[in-house]
C-alpha positions as a Markdown table, in Angstrom:
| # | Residue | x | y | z |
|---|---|---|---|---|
| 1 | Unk | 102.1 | 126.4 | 64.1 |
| 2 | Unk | 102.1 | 122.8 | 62.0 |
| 3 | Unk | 99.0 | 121.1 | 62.1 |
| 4 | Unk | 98.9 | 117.9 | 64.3 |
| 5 | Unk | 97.5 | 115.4 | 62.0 |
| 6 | Unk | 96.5 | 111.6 | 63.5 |
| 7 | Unk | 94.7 | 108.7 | 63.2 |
| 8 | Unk | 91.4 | 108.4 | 62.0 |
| 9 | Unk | 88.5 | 107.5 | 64.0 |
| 10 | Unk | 85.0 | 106.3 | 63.3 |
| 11 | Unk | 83.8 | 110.1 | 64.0 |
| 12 | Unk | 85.6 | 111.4 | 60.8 |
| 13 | Unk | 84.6 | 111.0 | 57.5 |
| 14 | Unk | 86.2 | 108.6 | 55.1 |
| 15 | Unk | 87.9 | 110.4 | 52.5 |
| 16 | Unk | 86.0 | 110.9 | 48.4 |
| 17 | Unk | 86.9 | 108.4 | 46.0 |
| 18 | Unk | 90.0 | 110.0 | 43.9 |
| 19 | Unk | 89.3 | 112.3 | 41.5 |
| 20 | Unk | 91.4 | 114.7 | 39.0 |
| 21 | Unk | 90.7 | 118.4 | 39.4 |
| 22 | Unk | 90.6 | 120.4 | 35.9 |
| 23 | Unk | 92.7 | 123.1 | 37.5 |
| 24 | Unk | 95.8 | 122.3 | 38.8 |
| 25 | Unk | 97.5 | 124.1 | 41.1 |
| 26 | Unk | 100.5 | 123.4 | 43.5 |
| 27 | Unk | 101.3 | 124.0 | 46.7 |
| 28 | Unk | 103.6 | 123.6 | 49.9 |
| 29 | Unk | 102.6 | 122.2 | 53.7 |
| 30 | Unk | 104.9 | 122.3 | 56.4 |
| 31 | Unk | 104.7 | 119.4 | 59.7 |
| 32 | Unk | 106.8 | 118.9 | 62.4 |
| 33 | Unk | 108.5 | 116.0 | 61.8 |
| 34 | Unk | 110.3 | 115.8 | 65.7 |
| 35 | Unk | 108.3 | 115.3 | 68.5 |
| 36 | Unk | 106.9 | 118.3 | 70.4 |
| 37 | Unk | 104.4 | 117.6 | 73.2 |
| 38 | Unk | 101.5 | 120.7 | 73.4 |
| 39 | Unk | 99.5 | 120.0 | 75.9 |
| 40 | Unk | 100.2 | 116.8 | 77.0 |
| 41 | Unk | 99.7 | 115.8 | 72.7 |
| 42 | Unk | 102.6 | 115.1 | 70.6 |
| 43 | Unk | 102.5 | 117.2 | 67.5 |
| 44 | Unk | 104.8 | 115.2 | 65.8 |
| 45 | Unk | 103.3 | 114.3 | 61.6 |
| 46 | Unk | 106.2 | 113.2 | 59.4 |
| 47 | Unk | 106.3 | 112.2 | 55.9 |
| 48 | Unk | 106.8 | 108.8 | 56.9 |
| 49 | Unk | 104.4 | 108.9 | 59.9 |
| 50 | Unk | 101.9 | 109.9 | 56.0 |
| 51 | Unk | 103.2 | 106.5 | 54.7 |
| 52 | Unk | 101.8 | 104.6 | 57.8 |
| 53 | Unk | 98.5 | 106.1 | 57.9 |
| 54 | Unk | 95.4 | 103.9 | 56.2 |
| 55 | Unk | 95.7 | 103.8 | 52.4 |
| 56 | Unk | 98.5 | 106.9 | 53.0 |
| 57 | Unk | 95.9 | 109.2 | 53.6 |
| 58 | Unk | 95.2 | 111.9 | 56.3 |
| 59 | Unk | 93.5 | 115.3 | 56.9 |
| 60 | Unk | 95.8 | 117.9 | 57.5 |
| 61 | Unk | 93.8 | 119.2 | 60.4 |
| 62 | Unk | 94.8 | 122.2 | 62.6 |
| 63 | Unk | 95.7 | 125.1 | 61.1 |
| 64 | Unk | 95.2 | 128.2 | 62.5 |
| 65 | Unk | 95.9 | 131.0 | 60.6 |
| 66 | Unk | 93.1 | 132.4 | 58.6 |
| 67 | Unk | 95.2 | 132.6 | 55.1 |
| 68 | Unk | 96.3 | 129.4 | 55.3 |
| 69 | Unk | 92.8 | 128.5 | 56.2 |
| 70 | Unk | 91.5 | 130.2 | 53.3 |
| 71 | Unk | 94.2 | 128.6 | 50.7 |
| 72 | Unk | 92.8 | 125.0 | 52.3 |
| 73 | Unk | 89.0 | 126.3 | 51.8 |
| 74 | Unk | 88.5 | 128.6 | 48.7 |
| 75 | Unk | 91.5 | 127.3 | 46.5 |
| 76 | Unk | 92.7 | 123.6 | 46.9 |
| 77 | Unk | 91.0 | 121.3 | 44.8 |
| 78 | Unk | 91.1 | 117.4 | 44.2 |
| 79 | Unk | 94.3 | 116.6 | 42.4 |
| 80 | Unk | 96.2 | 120.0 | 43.2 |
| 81 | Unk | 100.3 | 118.3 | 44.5 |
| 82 | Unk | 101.8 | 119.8 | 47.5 |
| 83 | Unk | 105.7 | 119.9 | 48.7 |
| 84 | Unk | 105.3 | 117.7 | 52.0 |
| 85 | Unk | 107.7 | 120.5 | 53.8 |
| 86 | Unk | 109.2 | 119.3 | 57.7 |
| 87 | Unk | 109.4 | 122.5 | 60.1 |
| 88 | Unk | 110.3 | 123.3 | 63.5 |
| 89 | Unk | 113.3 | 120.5 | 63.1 |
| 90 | Unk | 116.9 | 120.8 | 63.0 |
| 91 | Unk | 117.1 | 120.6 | 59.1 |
| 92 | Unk | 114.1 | 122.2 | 57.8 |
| 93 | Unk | 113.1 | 121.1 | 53.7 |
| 94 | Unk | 111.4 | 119.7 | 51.3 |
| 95 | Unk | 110.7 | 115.9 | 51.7 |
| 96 | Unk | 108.3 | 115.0 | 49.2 |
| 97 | Unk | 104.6 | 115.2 | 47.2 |
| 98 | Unk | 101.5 | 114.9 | 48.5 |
| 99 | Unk | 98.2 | 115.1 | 46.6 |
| 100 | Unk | 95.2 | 116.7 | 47.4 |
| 101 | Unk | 92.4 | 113.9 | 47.6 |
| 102 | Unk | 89.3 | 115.6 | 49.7 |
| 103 | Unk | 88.3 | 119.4 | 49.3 |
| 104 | Unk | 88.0 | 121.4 | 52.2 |
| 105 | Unk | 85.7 | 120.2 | 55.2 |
| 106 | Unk | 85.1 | 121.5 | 58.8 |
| 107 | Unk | 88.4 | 120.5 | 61.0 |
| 108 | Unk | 87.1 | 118.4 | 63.6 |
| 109 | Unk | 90.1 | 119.3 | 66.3 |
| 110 | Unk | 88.5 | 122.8 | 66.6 |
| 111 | Unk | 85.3 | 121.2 | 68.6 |
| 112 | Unk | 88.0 | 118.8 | 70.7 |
| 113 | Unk | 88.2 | 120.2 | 73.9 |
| 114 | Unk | 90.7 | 117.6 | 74.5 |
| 115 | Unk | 92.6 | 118.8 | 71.6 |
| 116 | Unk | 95.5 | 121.7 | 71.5 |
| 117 | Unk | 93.6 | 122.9 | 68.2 |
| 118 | Unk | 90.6 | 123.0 | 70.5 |
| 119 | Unk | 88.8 | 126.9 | 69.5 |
| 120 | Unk | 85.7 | 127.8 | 72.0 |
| 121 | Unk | 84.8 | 130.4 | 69.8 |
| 122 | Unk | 83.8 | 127.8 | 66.8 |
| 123 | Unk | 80.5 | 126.7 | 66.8 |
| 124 | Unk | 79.2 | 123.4 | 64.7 |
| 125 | Unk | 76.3 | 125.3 | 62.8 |
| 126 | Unk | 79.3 | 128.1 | 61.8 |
| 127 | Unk | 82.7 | 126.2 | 61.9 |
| 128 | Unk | 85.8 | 128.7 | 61.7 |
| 129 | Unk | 88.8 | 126.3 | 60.6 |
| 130 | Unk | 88.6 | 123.6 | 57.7 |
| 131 | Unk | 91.1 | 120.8 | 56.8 |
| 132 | Unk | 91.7 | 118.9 | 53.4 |
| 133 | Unk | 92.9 | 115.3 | 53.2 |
| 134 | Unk | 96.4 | 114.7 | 51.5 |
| 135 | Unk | 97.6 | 111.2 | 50.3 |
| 136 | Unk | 101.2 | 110.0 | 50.3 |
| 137 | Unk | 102.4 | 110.3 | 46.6 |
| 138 | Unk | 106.2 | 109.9 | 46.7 |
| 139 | Unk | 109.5 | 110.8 | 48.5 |
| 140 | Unk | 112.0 | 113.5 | 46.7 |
| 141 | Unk | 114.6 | 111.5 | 45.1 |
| 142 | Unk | 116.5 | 113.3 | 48.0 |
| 143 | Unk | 115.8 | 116.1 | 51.0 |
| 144 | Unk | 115.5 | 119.4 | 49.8 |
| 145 | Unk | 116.8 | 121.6 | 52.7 |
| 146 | Unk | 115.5 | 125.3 | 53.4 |
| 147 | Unk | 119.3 | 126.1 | 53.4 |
| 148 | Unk | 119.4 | 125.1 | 49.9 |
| 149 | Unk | 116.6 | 126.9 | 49.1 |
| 150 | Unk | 117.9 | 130.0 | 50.3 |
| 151 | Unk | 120.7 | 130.3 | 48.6 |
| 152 | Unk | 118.4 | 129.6 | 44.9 |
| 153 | Unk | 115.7 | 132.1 | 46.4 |
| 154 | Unk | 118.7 | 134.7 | 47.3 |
| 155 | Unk | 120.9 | 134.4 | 43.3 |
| 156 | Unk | 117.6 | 134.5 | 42.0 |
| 157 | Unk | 116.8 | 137.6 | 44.1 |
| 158 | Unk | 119.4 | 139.4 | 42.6 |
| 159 | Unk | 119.8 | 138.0 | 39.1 |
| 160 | Unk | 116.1 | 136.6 | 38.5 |
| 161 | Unk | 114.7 | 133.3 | 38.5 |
| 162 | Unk | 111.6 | 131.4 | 39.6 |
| 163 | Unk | 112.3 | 131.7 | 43.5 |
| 164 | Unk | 112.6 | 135.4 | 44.0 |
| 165 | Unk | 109.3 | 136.3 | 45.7 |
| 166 | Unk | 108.3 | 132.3 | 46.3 |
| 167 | Unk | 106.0 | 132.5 | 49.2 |
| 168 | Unk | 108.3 | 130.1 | 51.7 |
| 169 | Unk | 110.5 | 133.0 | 52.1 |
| 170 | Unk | 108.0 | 136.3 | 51.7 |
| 171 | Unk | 105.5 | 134.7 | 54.0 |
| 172 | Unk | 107.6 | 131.8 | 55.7 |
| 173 | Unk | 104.8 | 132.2 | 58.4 |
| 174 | Unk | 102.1 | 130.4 | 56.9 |
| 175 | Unk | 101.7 | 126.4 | 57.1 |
| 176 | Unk | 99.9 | 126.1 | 53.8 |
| 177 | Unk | 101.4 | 128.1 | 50.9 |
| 178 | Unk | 100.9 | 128.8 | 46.9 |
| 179 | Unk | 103.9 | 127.5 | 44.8 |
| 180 | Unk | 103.7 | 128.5 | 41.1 |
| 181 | Unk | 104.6 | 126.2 | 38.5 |
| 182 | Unk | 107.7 | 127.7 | 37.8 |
| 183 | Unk | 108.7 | 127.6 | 41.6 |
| 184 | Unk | 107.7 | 123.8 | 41.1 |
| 185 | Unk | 109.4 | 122.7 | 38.5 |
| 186 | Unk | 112.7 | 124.7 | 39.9 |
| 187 | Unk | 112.3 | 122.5 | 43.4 |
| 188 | Unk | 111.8 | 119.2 | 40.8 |
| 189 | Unk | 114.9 | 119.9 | 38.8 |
| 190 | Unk | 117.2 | 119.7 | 42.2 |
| 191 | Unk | 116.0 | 116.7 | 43.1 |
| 192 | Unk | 118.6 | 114.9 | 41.0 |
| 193 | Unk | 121.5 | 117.6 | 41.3 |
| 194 | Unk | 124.0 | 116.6 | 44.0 |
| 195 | Unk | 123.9 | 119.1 | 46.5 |
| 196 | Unk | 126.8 | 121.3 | 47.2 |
């Protein structure tokens, strides 16, 4: 499931000051960008609901699936981009770049009993889910669509090219994904192509 990301409040930590991470690495988030009430909570997060946040910052809090917890805590780092991905939605894609601005820290919605990300197993001293915080970098010069996608990932299947084993479609599960730089610079160079 999405994480449900909102506004900050006193009890969260500010994000670090900016920094550039030596190692860059790239990677894709999905949200849901249409609303979708979970327990009384709208789990709604869209690209531009990003924009309006404070500075275009947020943590990407609530994910619940231990790989893409693991991406979040052992592998992003300060600097790393991200594909801004919308889910759950009638046209699923690619909307645009976020960048990695906070490492990995303890997901405060997991102690929320109030929260749908609420987990009563999770204990303070021994926290089981972590969140990074992403800033608003820029829009795709236009949406990238999952449909598109699917048709590069399939030719490239068959014929080779840098989407054939991209994890979107080999583990389409997962909320927070690895994109290699090939995969990245292939979703770049169809920004500007017309789609057909």
């Amino acid at each position: 499931m999405p994480p449900r990301k909102k506004q900050r409040t006193n009890t969260v930590h500010e994000p670090c000051e900016v920094k550039k991470s030596s190692e860059h690495s790239f990677w894709l988030i999905k949200s849901e960008p249409e609303s979708r009430f979970e327990n009384s909570v709208d789990m709604k997060f869209s690209i531009d609901d990003l924009k309006q946040c404070p500075n275009q910052i947020s943590c990407w809090d609530g994910v619940r699936n231990y790989q893409a917890r693991n991406f979040m805590r052992d592998q992003m780092k300060i600097g790393n981009q991200a594909f801004f991905y919308h889910s759950n939605c009638k046209v699923p894609g690619i909307a645009g770049i976020v960048e990695i601005v906070r490492e990995s820290y303890p997901d405060y919605t997991q102690f929320d009993k109030k929260n749908p990300h609420y987990d009563g197993a999770s204990k303070m001293e021994n926290p089981r889910w972590f969140m990074v915080d992403v800033k608003f970098v820029r829009m795709l010069n236009r949406f990238v669509t999952l449909s598109e996608l699917k048709e590069h990932q399939e030719r490239h299947k068959s014929e080779g090219g840098p989407l054939k084993a991209m994890a979107l479609f080999t583990r389409s599960r997962l909320s927070v994904q690895p994109v290699t730089k090939d995969e990245w610079d292939f979703i770049l160079s169809l920004e500007n192509v017309v789609s057909s």
